[in-house]
C-alpha positions as CSV (number, residue, x, y, z in Angstrom):
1,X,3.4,-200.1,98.6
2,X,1.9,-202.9,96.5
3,X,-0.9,-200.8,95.6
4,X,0.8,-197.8,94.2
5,X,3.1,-199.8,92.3
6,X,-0.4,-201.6,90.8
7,X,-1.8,-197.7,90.3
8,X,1.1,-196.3,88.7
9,X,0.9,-199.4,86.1
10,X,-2.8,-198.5,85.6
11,X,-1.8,-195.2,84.5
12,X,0.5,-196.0,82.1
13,X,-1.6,-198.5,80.6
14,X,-4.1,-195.1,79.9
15,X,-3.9,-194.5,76.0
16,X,-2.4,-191.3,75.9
17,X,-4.2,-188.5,73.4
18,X,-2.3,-188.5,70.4
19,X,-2.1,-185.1,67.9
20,X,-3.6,-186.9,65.1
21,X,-7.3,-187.7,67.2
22,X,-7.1,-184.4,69.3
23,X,-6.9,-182.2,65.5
24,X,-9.8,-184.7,64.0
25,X,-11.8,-184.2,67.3
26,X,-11.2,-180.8,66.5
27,X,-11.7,-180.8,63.1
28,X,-15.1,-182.7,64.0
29,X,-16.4,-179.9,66.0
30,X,-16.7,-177.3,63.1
31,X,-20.1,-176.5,62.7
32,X,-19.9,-175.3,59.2
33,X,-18.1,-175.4,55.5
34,X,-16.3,-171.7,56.8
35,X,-15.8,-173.0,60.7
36,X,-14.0,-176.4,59.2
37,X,-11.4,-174.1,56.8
38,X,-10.6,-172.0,59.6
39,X,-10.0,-174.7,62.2
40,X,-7.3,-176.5,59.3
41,X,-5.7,-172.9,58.9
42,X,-4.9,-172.7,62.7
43,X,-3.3,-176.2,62.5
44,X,-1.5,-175.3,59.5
45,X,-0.2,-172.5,61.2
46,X,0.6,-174.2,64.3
47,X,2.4,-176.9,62.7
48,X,4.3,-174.4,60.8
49,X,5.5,-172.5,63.9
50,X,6.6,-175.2,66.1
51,X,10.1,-175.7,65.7
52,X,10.3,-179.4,63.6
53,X,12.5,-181.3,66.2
54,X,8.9,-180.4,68.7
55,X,6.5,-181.5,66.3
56,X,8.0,-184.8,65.8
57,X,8.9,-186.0,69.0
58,X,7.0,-188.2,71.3
């Protein structure tokens, strides 16, 4: 018992992934000037479809 209480605290200790490092990771992996303006479109358009009360909360 002892020991999955200890794991279970591990894993919350995890950083979790947060949207601002996933979209620069992703950002990051454009390979050109015309790969890079596409990638900000789709997260302009993402962040325009979620409703705002889901984009904001944790």
């Amino acid at each position: 018992m002892k020991h999955m209480i200890h794991r279970a605290l591990a894993a919350l200790k995890r950083p979790f992934q947060t949207d601002s490092n996933f979209e620069d990771a992703y950002l990051a992996g454009a390979v050109d000037i015309y790969d890079l303006e596409r990638r900000m479109s789709e997260l302009d358009r993402r962040d325009t479809q979620r409703p705002f009360h889901l984009q904001h909360s944790v």
